[in-house]
ROLUMRO-658027 format. One record per residue: residue in one letter; x, z, y of N, C-alpha, C, O, CB in turn. Coordinates in pm, whole numbers, plus 50000, padded with zeros to 5 digits. Last residue first. Glycine has a CB too. Layout:
AXZYXZYXZYXZYXZY
...
This chain:
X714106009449832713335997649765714105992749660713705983349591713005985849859
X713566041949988714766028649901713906020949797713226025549705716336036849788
X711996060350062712296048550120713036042150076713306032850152712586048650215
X712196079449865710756074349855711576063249964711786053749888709096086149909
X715416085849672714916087249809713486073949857713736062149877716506085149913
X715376100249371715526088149420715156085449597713996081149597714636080249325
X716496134849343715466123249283715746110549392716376113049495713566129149286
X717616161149202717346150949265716736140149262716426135949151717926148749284
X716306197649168717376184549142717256178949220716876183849326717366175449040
X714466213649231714256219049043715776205849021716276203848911711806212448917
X714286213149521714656223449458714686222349325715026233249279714006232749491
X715906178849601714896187049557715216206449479716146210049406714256175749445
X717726155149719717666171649706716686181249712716546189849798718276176649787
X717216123849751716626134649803716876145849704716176145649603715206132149832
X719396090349813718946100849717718016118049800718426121649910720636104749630
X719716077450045719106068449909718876080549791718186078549692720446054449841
X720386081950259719326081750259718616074250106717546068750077719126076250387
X723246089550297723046076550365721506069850322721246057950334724366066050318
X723236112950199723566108550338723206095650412722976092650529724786108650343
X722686113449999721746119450039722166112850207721426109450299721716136749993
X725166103149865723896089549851722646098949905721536094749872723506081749646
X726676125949906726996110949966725996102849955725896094250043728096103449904
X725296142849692725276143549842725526133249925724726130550015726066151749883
X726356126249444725216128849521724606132249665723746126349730724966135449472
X729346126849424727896115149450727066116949544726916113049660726846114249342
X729756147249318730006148249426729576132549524729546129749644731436153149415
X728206153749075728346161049189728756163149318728536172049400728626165649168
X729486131748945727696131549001727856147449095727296147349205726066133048816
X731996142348912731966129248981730406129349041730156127349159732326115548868
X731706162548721732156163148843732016151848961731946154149082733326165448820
X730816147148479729346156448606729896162048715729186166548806728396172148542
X731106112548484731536129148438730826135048543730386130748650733336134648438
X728726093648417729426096548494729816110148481728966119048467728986093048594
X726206082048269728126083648183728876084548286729866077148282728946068748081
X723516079248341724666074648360726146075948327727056069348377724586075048436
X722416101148174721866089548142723306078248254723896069648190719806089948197
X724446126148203723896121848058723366106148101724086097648049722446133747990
X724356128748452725656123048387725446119748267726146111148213726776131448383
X721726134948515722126124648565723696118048509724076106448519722036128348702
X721886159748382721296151048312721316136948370720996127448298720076155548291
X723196175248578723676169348427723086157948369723676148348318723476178948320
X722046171148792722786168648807723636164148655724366154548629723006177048892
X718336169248715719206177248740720566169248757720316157448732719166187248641
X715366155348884716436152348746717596165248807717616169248923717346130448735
X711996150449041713586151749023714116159248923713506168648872714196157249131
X710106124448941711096132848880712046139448931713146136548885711626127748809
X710066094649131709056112549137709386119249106709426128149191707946117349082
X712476083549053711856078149151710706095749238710726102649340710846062349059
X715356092848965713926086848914713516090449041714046098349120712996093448771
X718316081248899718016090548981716376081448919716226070548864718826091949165
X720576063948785719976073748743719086084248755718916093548676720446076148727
X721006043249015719936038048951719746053348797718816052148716720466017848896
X722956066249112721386061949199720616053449091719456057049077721596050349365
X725076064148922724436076848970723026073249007722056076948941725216083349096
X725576034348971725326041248799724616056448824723706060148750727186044448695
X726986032749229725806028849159724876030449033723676027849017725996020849154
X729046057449221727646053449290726656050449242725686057349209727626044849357
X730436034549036730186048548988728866050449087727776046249050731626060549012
X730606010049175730186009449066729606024649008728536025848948731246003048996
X729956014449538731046015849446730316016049297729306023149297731936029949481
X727736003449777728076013749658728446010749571727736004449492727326020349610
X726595986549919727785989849950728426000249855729586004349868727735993850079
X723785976049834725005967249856726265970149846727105962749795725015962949961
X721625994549811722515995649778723935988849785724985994349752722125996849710
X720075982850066720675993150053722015998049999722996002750057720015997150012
X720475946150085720065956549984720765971150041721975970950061720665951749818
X720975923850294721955933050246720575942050202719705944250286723265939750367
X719415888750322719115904650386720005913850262719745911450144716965909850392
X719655865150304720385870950253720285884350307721335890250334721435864950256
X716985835950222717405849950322718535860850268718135865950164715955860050342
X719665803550270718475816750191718505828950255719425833550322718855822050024
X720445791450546720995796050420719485807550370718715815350426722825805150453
X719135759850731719025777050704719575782150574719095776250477717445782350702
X720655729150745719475739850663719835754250692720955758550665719465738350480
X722315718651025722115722350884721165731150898720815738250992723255727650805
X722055698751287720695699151156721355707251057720925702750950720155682151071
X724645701551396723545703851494722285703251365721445711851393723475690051640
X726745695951246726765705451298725265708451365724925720251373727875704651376
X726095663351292726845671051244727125683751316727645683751428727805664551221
X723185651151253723725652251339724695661651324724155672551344723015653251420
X721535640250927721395645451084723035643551174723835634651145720875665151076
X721215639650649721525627450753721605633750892721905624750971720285615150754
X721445663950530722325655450458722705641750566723765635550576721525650950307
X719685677350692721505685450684722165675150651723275673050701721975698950557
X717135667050632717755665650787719095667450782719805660550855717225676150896
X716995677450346717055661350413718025660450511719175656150506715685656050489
X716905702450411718075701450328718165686350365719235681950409717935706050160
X714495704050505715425709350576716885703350514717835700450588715225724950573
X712815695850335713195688650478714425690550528715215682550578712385692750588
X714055705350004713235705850109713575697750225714675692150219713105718150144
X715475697149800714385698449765713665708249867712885717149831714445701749633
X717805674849662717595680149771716375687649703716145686149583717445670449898
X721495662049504719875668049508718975676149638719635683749708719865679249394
X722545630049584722625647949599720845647849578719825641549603723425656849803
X723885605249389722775608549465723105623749444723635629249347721265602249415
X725505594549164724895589149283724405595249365724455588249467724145582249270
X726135608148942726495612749067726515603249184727315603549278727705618249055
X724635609948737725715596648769726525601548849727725599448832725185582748838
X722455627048727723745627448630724965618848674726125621448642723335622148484
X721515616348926722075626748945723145633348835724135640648846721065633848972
X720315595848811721035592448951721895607049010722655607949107719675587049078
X718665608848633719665595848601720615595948755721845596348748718555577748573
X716675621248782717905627848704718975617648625719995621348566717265637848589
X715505597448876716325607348960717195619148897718155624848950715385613949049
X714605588348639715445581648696716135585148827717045578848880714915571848702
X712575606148583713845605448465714805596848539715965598048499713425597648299
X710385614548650711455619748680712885615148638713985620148660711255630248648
X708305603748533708195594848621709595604148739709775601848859706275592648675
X708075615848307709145605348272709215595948407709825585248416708675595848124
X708705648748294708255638948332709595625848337710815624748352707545643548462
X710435672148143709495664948045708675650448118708115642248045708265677347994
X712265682348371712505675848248711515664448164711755652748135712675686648170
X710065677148633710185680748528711405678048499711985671248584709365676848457
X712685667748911711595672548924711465678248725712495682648674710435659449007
X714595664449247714505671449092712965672449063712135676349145715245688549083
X715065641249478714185652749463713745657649301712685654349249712895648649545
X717955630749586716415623949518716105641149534716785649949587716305613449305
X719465606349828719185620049803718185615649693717665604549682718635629849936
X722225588949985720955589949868721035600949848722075607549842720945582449731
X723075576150291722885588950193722065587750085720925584450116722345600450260
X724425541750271723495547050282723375561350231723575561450110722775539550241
X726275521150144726865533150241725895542750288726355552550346727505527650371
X725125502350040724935497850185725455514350204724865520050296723105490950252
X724725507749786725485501749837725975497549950726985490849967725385496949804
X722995526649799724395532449766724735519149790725675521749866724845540349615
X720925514649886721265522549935722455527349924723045532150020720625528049924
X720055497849609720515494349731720865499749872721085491949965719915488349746
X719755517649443720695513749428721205510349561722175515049620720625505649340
X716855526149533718215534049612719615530549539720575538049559718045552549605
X715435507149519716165506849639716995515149654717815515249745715545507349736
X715725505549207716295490749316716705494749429717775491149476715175479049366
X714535528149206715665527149169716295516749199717505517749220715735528849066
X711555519549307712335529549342713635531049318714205536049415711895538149305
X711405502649131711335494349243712285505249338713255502749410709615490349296
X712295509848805711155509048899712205501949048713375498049051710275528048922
X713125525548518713565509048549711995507748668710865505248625713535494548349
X712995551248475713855544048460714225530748523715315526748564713765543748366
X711015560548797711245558648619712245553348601712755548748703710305550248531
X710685582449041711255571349033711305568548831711725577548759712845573349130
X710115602249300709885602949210710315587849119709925579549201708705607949225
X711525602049542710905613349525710305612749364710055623549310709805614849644
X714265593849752713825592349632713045601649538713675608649460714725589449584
X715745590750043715205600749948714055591149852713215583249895714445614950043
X718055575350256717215575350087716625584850030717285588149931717995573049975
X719475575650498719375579450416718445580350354717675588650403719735585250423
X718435560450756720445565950740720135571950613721235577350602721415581050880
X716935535750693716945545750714718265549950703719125543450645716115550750655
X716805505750686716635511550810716695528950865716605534150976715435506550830
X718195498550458718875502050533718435504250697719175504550796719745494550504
X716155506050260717735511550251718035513050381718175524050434718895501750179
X714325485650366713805497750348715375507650369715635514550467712915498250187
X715585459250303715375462850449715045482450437715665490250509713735451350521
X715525462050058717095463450116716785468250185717145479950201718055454450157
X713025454749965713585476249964715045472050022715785481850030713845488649736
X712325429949943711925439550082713005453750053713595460350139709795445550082
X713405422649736714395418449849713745426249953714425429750050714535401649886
X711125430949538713005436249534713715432449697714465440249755714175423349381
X709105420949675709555436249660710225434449655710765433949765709375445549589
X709455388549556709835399749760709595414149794709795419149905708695394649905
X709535394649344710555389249381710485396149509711135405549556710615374549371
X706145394349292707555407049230708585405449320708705415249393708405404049058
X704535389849652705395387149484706175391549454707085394849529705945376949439
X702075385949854702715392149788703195382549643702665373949571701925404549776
X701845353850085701625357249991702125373349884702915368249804701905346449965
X702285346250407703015344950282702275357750153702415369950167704855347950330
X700665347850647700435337050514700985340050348700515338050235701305322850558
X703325350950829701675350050838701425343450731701975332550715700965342550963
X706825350450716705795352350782704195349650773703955344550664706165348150858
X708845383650574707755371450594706945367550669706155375850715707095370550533
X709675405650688710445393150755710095382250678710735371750689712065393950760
X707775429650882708315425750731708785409950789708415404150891706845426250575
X706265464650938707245453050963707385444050830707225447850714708745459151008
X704625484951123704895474351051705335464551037705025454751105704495471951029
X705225514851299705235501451297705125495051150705625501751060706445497351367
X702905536451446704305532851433704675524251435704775519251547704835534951362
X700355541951537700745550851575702745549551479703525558951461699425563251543
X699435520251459698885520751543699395530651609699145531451729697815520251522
X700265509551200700445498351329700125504851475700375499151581699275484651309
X698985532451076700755529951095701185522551239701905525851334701395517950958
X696525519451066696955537151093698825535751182699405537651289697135548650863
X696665499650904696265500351044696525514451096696765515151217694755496451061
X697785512250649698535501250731698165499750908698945499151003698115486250652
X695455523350626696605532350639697315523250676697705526750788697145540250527
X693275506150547693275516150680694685519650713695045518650830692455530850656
X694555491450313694325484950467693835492150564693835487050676693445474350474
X695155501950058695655505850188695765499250327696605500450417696695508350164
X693645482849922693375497049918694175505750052693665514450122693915502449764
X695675456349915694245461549977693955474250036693965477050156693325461549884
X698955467749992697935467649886696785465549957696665471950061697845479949799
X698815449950182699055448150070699875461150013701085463049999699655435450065
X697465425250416697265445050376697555442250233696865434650164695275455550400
X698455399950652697525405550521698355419250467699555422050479697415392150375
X699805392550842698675391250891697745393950704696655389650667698605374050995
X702715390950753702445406150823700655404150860700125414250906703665409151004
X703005386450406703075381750555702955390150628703085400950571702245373050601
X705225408750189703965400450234704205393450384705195394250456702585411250241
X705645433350183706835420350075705365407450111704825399650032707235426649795
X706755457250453705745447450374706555438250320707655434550360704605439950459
X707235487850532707805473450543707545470050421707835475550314709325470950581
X706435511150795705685505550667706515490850649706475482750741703765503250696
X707285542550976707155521850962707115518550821707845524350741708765510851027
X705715567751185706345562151019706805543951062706575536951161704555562650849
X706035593351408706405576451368706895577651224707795583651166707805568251474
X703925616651378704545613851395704835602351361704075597551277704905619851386
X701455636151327701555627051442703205622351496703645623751610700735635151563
X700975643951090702115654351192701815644251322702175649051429704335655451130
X700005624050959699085637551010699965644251116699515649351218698715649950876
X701915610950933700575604851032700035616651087699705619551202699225596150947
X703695614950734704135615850885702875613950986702985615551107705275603850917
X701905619650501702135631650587702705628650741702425635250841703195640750508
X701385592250501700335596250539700565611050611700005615450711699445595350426
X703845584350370703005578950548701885584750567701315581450671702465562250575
X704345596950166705145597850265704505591750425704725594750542706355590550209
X701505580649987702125596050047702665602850143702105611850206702795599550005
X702745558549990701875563550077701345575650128700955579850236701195559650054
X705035565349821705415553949991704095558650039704215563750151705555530849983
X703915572449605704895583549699705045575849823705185581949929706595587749631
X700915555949540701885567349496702425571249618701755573249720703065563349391
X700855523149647700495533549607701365544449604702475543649655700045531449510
X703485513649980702365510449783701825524849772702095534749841703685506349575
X704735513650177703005511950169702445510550071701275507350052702405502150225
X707215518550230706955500350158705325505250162704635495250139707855494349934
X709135538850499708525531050367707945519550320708235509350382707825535550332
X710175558650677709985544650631709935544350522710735549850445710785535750660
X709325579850942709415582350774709345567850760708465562750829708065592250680
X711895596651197710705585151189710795584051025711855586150966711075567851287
X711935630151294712305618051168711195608151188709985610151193712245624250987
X710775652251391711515642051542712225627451429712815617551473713515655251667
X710045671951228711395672651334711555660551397712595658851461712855675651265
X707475661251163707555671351249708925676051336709005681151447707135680951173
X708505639950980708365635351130707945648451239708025647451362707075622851134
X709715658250813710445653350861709965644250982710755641051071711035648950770
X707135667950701708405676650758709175672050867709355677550976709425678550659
X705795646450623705285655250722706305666450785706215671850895704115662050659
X707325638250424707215627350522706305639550660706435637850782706065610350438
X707135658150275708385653850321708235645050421709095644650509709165648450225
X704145662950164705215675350250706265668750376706335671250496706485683450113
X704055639450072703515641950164704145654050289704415654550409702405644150101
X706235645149835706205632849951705545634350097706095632050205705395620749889
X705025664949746706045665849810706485656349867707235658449962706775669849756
X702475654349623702575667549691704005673549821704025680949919702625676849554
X703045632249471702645632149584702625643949682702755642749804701645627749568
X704555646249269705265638749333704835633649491705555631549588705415628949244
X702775659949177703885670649191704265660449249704575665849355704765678849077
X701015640449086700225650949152701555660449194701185670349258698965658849041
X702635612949007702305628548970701965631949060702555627049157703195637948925
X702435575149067703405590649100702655604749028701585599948989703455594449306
X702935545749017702065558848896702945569848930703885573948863702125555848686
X704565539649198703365538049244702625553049164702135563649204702745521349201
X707825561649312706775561249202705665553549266705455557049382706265576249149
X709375561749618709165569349486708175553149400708015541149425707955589149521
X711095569849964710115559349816710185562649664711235566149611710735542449800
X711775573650280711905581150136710605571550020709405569250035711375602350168
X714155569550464713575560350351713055572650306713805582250292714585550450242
X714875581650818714855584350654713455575250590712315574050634714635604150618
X715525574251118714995575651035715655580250900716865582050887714455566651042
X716645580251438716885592851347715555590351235714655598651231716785609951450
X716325554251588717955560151559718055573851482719145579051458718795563151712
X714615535451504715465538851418716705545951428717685546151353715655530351374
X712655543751725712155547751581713305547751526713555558751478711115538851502
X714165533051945714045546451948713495549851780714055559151722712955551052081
X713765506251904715085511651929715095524451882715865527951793715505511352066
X711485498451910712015496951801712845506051786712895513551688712455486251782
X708765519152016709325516352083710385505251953709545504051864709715529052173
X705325512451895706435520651938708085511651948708375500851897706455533651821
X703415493751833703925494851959705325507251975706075508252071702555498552050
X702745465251588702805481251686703705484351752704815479051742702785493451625
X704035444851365703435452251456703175463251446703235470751349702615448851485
X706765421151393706415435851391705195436851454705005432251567707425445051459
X708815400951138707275400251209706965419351227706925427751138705775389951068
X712365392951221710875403851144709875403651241709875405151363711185423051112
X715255373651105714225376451181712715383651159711965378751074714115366151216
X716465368750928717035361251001715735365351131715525358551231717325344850929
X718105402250736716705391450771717285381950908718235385450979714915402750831
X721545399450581719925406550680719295395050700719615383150692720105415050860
X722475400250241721945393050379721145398250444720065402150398721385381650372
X722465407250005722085421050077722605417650255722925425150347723175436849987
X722805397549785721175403949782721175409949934720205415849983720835418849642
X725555391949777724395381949805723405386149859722975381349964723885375949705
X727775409549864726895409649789725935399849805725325403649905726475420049788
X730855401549984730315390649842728895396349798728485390649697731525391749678
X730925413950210732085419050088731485411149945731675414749829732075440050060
X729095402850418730535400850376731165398050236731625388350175731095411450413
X727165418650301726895405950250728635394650291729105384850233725175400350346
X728085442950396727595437850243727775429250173728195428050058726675436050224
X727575438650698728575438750631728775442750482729935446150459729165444550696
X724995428450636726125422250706726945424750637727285418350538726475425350829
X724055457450624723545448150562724045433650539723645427150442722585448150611
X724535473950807725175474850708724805462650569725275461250456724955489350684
X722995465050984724215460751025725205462950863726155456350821724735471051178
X720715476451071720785464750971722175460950979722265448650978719795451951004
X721145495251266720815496951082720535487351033719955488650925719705505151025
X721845478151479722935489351470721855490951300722375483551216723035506251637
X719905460151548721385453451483721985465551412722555464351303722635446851612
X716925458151580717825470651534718665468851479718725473151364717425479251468
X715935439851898716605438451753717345449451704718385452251764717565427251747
X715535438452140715005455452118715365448851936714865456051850712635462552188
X716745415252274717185427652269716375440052222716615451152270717565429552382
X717155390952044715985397452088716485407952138716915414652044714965400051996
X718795377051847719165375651999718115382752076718195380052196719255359952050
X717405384351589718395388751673719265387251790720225394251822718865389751626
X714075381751706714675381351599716245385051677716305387951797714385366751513
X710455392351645711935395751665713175388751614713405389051493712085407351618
X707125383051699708375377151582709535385851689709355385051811708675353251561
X704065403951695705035397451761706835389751669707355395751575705265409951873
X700855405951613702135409651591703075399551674702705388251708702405409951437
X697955404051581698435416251646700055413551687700475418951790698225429651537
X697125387451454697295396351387697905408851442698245419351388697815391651300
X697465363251649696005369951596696025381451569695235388951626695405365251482
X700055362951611699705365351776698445371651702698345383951694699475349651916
X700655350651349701485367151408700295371251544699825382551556703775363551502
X699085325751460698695334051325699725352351398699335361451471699725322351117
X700885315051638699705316851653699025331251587698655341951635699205305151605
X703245318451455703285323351605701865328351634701545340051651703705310951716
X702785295251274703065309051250702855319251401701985327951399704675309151188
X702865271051450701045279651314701435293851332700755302551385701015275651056
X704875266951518703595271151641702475275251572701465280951611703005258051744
X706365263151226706915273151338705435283851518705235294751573708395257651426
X706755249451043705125254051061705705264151196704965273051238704135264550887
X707875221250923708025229151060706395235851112705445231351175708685216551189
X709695209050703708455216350698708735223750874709715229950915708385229250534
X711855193150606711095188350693710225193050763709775187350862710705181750659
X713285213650454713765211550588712545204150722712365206450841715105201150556
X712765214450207711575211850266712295217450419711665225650485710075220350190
X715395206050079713695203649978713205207450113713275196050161713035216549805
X717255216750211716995197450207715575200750182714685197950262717895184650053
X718155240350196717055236250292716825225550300716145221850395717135238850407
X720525245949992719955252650052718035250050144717065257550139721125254250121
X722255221850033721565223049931720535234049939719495230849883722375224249833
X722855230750337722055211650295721255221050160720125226050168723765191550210
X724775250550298723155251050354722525238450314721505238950245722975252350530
X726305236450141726035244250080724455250450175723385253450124727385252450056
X727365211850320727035210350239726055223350163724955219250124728055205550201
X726245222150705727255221750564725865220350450724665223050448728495240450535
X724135200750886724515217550862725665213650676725635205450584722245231650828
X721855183150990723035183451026723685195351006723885201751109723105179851137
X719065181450921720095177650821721615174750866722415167250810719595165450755
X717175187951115718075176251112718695172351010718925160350995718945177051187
X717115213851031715605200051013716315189351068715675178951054713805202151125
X718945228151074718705222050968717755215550970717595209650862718675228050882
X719535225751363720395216151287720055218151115720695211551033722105219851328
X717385240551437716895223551474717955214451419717855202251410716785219551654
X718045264251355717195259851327717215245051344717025238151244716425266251375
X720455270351525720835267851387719315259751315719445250551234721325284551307
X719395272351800720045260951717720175254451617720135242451589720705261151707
X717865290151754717195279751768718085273251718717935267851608716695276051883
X720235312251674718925311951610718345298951585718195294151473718015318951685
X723555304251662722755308851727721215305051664721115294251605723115304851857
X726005291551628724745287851682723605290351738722875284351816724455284851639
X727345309651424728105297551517727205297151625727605302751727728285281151445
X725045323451313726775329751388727425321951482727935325351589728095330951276
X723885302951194723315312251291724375319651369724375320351492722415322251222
């Protein structure tokens, strides 16, 4: 295909004119040329074939995928071409997505924040990608839907069948207001095997991985392996101790694979635009007291609130010599945190 180019490369393997190691590769059914079925079939189904001499092809995030498959990973060849449907634009969905995939058997705590997340993040302008299974992938598409924002759904199936069943609205939902994609074509069947090889595509259409709920050994942890390998951000989302559909994001965090996140905001900071997406720092509003010297402070938290207290007895419950609370005090009248009562002092009614 590098040498040759798409068609080419095609008509030199049904020839049987291609190296030894493709030969072994495509002898068994080289002969097979369903090429005008498939077309047809995509066309019914709404969908159109891309492939990379196509200019709206998303070379730039599949690219890491290439170069992967350079450095000897096998698994992690890009597609030779993807069945898409719907209409948004390609180009534009992937230049500010996020993966985020979890758990099918997700928690009521896992869907909650998927949904959140995929609704956060297409509210800022994030296209949300995912695989369309139960649990957290549908989750995540359903919040970007409501925000009315672009999700893409990528299928281990043909693109002219809904897989899962159960989610054959929400697939049409997607197609209709994002995209669906997958680089089987019309016909092909779901199987264990083309999950694992679908979540590359998943990795690497997004600049970064969130991982919302995940078990030890799940589909979820395939992909965000395959994320760290592809240079990809991995993020996960903390959740119980005691859940076990948590245990493989605190695995990934013990490892130090993966940063912890646990809002949009913190998402957007980890993949965004440098300088231009960080998160808001916590509210750090300065306390009254903020600025008061340890002694100070030992005076005013001696002071009662309704009571006013005498000056001694303020050195009695704070251990400040009573010259020192004497001369406190007035200073913390000044700046409105203590009140000068005739029987003493007492705590100033506006200090919180």
């Amino acid at each position: 295909m590098a040498e040759h180019g798409l068609v080419a490369a095609a008509a030199a393997v049904r020839a049987g004119n291609v190296p030894d190691q493709v030969s072994l590769e495509t002898s068994a059914r080289r002969h097979i040329d369903t090429a005008a079925e498939d077309l047809a079939a995509g066309e019914h189904a709404g969908a159109r074939l891309v492939t990379p001499e196509d200019e709206d092809w998303p070379a730039w995030p599949l690219l890491p995928l290439t170069n992967a498959a350079a450095r000897g990973l096998k698994w992690a060849s890009a597609p030779l071409g993807l069945w898409i449907r719907g209409t948004a634009p390609i180009e534009e969905s992937f230049q500010r997505a996020v993966s985020v995939v979890g758990a099918r058997a997700a928690t009521s705590y896992g869907e909650h924040v998927a949904t959140e997340m995929g609704y956060g993040l297409a509210s800022r302008g994030m296209t949300v990608v995912s695989g369309a299974a139960y649990g957290i992938d549908g989750a995540a598409h359903k919040g970007a839907l409501n925000a009315n924002g672009c999700t893409v759904a990528v299928l281990a199936c043909g693109i002219d069948r809904a897989y899962p069943s159960g989610h054959t609205l929400l697939i049409d939902r997607i197609a209709a207001q994002g995209l669906v994609i997958t680089e089987y074509p019309p016909g092909t069947p779901p199987g264990r095997h083309r999950f694992l090889v679908r979540n590359r595509i998943i990795a690497a259409l997004g600049t970064g991985t969130v991982v919302v709920e995940a078990g030890q050994r799940s589909g979820a942890r395939n992909t965000a392996a395959s994320a760290a390998a592809l240079g990809r951000v991995l993020m996960v989302v903390p959740g119980p101790v005691t859940s076990a559909m948590s245990m493989g994001c605190h695995d990934l965090l013990r490892n130090g694979l993966a940063t912890s996140v646990s809002s949009v905001a913190e998402v957007i900071e980890s993949v965004g635009l440098f300088g231009d997406d960080l998160a808001a720092k916590p509210d750090s509003t300065p306390r009254p007291t903020d600025g008061l010297d340890p002694e100070s402070l030992r005076v005013h938290e001696a002071l009662e609130l309704r009571s006013p207290v005498s000056a001694e007895r303020i050195a009695e419950v704070s251990g400040v010599p009573l010259p020192r609370v004497r001369a406190v005090l007035p200073a913390l009248e000044l700046t409105g945190l203590a009140d000068r009562c005739e029987s003493g002092w007492r705590r100033a009614n506006a200090e919180v």
